[in-house]
C-alpha positions as a Markdown table, in Angstrom:
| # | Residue | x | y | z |
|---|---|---|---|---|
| 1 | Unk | 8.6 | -20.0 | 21.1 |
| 2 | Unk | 8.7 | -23.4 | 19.3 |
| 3 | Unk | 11.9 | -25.2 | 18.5 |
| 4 | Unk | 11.4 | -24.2 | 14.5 |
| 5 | Unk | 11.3 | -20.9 | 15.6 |
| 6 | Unk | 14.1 | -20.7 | 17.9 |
| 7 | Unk | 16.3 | -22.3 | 15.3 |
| 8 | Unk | 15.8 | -20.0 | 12.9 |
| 9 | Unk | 16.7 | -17.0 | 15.5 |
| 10 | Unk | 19.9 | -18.5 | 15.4 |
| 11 | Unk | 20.8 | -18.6 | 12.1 |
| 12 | Unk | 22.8 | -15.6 | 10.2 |
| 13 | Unk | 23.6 | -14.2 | 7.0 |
| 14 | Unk | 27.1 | -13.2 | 6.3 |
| 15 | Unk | 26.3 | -9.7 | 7.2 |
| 16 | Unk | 25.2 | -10.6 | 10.2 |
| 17 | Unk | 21.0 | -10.1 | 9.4 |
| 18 | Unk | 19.2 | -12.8 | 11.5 |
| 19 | Unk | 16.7 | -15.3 | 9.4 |
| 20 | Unk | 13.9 | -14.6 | 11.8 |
| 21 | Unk | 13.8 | -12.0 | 14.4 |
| 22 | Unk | 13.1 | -13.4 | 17.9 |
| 23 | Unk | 10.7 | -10.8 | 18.6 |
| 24 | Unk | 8.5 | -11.9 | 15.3 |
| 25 | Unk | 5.4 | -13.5 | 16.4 |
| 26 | Unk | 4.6 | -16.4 | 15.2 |
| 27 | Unk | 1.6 | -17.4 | 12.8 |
| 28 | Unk | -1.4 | -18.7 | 13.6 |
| 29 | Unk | -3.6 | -20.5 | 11.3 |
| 30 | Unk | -7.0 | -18.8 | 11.3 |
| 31 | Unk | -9.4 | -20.5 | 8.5 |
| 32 | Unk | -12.5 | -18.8 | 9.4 |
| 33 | Unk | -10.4 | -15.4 | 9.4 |
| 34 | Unk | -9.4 | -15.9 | 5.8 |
| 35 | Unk | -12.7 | -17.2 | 5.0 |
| 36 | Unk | -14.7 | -13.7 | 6.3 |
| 37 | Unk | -11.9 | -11.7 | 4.2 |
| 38 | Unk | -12.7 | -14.1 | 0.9 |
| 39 | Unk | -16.0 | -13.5 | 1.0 |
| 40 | Unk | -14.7 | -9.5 | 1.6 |
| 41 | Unk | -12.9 | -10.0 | -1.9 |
| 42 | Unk | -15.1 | -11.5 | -3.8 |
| 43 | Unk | -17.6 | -7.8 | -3.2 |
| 44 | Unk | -13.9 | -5.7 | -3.8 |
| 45 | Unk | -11.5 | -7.5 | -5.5 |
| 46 | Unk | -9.4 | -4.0 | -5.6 |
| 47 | Unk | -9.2 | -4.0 | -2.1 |
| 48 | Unk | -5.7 | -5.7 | -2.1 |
| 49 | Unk | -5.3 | -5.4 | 2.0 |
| 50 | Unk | -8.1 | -8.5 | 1.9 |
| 51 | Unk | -5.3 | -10.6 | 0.1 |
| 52 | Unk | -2.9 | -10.0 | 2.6 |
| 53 | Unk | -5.0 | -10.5 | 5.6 |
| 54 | Unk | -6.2 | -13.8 | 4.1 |
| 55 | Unk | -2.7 | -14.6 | 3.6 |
| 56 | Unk | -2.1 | -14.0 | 6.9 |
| 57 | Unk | -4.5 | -16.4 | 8.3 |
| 58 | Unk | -3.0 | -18.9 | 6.5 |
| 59 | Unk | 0.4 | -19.3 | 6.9 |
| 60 | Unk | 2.3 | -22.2 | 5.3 |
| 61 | Unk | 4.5 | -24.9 | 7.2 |
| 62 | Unk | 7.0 | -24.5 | 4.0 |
| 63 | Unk | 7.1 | -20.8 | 4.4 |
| 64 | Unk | 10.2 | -20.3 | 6.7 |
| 65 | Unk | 12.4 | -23.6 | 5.0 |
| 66 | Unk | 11.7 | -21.8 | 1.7 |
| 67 | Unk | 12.9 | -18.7 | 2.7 |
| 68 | Unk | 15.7 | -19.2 | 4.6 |
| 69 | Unk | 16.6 | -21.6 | 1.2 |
| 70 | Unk | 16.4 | -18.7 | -0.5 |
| 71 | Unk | 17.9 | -16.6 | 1.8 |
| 72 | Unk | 20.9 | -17.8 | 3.5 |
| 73 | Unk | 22.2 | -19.5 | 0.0 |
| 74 | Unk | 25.0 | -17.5 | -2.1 |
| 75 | Unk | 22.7 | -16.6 | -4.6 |
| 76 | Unk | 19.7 | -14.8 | -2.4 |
| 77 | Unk | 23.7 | -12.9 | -0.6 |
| 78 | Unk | 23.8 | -12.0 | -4.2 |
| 79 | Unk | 20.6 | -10.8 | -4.6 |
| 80 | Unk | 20.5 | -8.5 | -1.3 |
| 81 | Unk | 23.7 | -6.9 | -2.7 |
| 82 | Unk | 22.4 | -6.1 | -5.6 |
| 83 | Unk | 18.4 | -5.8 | -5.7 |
| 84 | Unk | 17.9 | -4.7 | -1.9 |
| 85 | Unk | 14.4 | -3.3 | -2.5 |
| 86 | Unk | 13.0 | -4.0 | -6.0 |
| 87 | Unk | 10.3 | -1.1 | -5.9 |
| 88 | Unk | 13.0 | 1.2 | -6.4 |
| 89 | Unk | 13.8 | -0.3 | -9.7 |
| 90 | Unk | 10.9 | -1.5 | -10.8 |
| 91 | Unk | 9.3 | 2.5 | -10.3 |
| 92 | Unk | 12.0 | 4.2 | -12.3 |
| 93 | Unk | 10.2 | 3.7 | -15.9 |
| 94 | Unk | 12.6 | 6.1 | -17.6 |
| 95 | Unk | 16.0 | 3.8 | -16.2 |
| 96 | Unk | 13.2 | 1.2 | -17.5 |
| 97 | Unk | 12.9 | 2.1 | -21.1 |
| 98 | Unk | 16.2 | 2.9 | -22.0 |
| 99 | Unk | 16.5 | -0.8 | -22.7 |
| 100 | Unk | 15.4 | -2.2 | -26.1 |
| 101 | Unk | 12.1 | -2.6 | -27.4 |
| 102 | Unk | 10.5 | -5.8 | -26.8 |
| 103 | Unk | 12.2 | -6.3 | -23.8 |
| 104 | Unk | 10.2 | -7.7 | -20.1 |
| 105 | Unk | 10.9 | -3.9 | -18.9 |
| 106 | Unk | 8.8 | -2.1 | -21.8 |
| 107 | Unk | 6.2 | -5.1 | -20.9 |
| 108 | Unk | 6.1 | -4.0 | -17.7 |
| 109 | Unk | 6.0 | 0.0 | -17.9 |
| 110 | Unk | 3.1 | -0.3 | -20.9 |
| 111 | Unk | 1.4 | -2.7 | -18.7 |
| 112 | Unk | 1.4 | -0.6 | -15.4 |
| 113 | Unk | 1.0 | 2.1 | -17.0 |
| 114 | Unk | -2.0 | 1.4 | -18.7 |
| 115 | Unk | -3.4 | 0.6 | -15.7 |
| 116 | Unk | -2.4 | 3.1 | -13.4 |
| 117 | Unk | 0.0 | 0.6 | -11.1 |
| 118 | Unk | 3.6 | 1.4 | -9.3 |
| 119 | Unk | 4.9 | -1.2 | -7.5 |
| 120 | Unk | 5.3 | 1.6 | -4.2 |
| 121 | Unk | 1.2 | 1.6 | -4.7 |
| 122 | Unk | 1.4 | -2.3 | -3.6 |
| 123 | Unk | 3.8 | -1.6 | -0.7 |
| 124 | Unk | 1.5 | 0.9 | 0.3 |
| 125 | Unk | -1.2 | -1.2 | 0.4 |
| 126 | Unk | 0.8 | -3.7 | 2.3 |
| 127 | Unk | 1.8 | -1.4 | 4.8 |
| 128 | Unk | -2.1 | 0.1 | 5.6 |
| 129 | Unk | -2.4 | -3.1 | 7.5 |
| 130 | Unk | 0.4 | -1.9 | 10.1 |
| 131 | Unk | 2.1 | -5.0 | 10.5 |
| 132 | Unk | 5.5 | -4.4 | 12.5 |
| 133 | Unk | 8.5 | -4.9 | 10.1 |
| 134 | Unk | 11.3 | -6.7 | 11.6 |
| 135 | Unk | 15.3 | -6.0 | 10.8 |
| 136 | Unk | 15.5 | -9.8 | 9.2 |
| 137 | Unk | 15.5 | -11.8 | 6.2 |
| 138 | Unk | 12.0 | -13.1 | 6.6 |
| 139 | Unk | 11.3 | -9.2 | 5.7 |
| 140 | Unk | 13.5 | -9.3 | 2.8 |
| 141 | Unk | 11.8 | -12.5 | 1.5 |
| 142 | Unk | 8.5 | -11.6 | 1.5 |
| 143 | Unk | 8.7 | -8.4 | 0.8 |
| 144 | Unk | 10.6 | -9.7 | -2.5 |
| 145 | Unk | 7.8 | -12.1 | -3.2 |
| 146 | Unk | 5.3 | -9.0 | -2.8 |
| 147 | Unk | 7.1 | -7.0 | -5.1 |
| 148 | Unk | 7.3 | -9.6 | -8.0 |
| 149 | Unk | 3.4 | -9.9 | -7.9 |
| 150 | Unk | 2.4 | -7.4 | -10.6 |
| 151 | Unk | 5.7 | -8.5 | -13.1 |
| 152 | Unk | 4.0 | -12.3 | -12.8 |
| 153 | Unk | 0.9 | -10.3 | -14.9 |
| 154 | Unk | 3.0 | -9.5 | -17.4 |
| 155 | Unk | 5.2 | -12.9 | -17.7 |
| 156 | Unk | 2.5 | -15.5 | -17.8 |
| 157 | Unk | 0.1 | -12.8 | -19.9 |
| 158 | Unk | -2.8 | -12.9 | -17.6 |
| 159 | Unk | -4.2 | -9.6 | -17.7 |
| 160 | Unk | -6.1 | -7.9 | -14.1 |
| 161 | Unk | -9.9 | -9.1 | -14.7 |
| 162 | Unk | -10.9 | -11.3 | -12.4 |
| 163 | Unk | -10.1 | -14.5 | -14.2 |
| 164 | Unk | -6.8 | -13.3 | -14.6 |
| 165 | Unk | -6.5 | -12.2 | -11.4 |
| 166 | Unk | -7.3 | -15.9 | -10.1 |
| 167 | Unk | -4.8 | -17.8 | -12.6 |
| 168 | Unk | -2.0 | -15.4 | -11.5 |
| 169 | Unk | -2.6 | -16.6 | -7.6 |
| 170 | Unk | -2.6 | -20.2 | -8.7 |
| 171 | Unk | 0.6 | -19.9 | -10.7 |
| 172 | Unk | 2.3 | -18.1 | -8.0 |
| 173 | Unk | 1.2 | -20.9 | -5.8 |
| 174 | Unk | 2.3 | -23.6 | -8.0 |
| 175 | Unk | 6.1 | -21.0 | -7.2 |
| 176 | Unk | 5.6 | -20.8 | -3.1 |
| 177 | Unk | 3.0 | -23.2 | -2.2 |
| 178 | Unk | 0.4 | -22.0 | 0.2 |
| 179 | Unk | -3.4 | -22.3 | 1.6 |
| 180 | Unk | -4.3 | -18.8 | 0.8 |
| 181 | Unk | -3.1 | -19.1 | -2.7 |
| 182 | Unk | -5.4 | -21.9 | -3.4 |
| 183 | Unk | -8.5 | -20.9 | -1.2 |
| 184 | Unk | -8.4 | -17.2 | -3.2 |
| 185 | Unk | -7.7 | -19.3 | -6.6 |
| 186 | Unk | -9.8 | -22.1 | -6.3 |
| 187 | Unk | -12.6 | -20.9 | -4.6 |
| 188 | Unk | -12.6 | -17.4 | -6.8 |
| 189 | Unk | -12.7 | -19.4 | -9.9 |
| 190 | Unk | -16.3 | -21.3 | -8.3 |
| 191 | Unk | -17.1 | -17.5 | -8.2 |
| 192 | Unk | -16.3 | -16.8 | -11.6 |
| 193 | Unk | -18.0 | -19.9 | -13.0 |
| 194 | Unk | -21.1 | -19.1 | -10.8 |
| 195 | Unk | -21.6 | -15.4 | -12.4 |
| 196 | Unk | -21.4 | -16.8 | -16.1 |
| 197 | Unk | -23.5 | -20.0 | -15.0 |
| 198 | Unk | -24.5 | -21.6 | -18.7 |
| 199 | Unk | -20.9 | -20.0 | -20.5 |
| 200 | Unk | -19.0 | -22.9 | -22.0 |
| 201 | Unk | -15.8 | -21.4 | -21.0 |
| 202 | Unk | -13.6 | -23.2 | -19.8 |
| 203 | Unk | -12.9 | -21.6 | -16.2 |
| 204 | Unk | -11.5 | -24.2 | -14.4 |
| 205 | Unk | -9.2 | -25.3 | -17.4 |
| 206 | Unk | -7.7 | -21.6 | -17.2 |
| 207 | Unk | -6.8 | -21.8 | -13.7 |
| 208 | Unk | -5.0 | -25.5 | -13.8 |
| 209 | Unk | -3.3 | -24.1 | -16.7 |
| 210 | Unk | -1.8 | -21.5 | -14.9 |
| 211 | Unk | -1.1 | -23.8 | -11.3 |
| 212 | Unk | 0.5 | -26.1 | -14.1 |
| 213 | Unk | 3.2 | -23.4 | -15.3 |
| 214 | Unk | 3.7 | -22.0 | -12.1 |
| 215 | Unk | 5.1 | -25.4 | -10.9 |
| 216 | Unk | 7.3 | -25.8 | -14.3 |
| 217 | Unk | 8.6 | -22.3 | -13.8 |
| 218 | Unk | 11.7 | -21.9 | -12.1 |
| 219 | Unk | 10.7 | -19.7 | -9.2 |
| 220 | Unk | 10.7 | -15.8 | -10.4 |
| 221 | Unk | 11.8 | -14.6 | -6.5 |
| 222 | Unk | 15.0 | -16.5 | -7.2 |
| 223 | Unk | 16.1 | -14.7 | -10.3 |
| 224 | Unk | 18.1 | -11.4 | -10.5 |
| 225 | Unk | 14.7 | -9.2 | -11.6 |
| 226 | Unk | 17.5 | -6.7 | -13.2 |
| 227 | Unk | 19.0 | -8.9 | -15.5 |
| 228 | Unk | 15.5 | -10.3 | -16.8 |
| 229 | Unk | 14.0 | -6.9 | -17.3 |
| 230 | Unk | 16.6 | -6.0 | -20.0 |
| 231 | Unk | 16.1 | -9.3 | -21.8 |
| 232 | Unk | 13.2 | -9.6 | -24.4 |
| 233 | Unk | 10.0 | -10.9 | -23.4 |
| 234 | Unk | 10.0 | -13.9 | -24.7 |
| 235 | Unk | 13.1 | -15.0 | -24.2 |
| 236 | Unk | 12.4 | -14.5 | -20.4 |
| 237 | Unk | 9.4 | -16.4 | -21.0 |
| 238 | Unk | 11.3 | -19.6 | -22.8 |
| 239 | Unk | 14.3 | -19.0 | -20.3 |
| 240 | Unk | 11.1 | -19.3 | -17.0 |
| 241 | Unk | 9.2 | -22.2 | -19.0 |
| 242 | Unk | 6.5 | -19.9 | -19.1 |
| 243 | Unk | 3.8 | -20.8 | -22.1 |
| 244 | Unk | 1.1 | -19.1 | -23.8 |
| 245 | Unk | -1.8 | -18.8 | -21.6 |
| 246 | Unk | -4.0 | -20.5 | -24.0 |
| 247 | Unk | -6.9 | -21.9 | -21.6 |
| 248 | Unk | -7.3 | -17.9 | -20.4 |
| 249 | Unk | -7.4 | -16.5 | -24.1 |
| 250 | Unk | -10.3 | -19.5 | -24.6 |
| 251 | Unk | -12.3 | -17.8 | -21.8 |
| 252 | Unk | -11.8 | -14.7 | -23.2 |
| 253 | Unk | -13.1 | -15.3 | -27.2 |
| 254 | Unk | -15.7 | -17.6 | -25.9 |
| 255 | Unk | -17.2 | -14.5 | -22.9 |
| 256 | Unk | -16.7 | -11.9 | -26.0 |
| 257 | Unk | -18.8 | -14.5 | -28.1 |
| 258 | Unk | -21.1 | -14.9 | -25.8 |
| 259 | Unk | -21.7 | -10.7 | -25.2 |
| 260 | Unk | -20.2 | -11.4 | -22.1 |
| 261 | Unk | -17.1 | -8.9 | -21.2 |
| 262 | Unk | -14.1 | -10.3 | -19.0 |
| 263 | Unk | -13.4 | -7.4 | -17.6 |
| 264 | Unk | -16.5 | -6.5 | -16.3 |
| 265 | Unk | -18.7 | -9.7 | -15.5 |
| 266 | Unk | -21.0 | -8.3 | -13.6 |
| 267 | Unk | -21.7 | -5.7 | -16.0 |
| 268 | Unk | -26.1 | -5.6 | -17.0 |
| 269 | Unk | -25.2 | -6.4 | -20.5 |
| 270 | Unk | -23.6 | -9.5 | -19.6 |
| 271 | Unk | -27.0 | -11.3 | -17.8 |
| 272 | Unk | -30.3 | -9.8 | -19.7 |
| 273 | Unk | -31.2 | -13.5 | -20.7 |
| 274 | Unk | -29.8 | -16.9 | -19.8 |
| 275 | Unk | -27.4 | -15.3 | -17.3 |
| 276 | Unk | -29.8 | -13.5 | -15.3 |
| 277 | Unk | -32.0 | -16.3 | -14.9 |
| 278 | Unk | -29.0 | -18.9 | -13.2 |
């Protein structure tokens, strides 16, 4: 066990919960690992358990400062009190809707809704990997920053095609730093770029867009996810320094312009011509 890790076996929140469990194992950093399951992605990208295995192999240095920050501060106390587990909250759609119209919770139900989501689906997929939970705050943390995934879709407006899909990991790096962030990002952008060869969209201008705001952007883990889904939308949005994702919306008119659909790239109307032949 490394001094880091022993240090943080000794620190407590005021109920007592440890920061990190002594029996947690410790990461290791596994490029080639991450690299295999990338590759894995890019065939399925609905196969979520390739994020978190890629994840996995590359844990970040920051990771454990960042969350005990978070964690052993009055405000995540606060937020243990009164959000324990968010897919509890985030699942009950009628408790959801009985706030106004407009407001980030109606966002949120229409938009997982319409696309057949519940934030116990996620956890699910999380848990198919059978990691072994530990009875600390490193748990709570990152099963917070799990659960917050699908409501960063709806704040920044990047919908679940696969450009979207890439700007939404870069913002949420440019929130919680972290290799696996920027290799899924990054590298599926090149993807992207690679299976519209010859598109003047601007790909790569989309996805430093979104790393852009997601480092403006106070960090969405930190907030009380209760109060901001009975707010409106958009003032969420001002109150998170959270834009218009302009750069995506480019891609999108320019692909539709181009007979090209976003949400299905791949698709044999796409590459009959010029596309096929890159």
């Amino acid at each position: 066990m490394t001094a880091s890790a022993r240090d943080y076996s000794q620190m407590f929140a005021a109920d007592g919960t440890v920061m990190r469990h002594p029996d947690r194992p410790e990461p290791h950093y596994r490029p080639l690992r991450a690299w295999k399951n990338f590759r894995l992605l890019i065939k399925d990208k609905e196969d979520t358990s390739l994020v978190f295995k890629i994840f996995e192999s590359l844990p970040s240095k920051e990771f454990l400062p960042r969350a005990a920050s978070l964690a052993l501060s009055e405000r995540g106390e606060h937020l243990r009190r009164t959000e324990p587990r968010l897919p509890e909250i985030l699942d009950d759609h009628a408790a959801l809707r009985l706030t106004p119209k407009g407001s980030l919770a109606h966002a949120y139900c229409d938009f997982m809704e319409s696309e057949g989501l519940t934030a116990a689906g996620l956890v699910a997929e999380a848990e198919r990997l059978g990691r072994a939970k530990y009875p600390d705050l490193v748990q709570w943390f990152m099963e917070r920053s799990r659960d917050t995934h699908d409501l960063f879709h709806v704040l920044t407006g990047y919908g679940r095609d696969a450009l979207g899909e890439q700007c939404v990991l870069l913002f949420t790096h440019g929130q919680a730093p972290s290799h696996g962030h920027l290799l899924i990002g990054y590298a599926g952008a090149a993807n992207i770029a690679k299976m519209v060869r010859g598109s003047k969209a601007p790909v790569f201008g989309a996805v430093r867009q979104a790393h852009r705001t997601g480092k403006g952007a106070p960090r969405l883990i930190e907030q009380p996810i209760r109060e901001l889904l009975a707010q409106p939308l958009e003032a969420v949005r001002a109150q998170l320094r959270i834009p218009q994702p302009t750069k995506y919306r480019e891609c999108h008119a320019i692909w539709r312009s181009e007979g090209i659909d976003p949400y299905n790239l791949l698709a044999s109307d796409n590459t009959p011509q010029e596309l096929a032949a890159a």
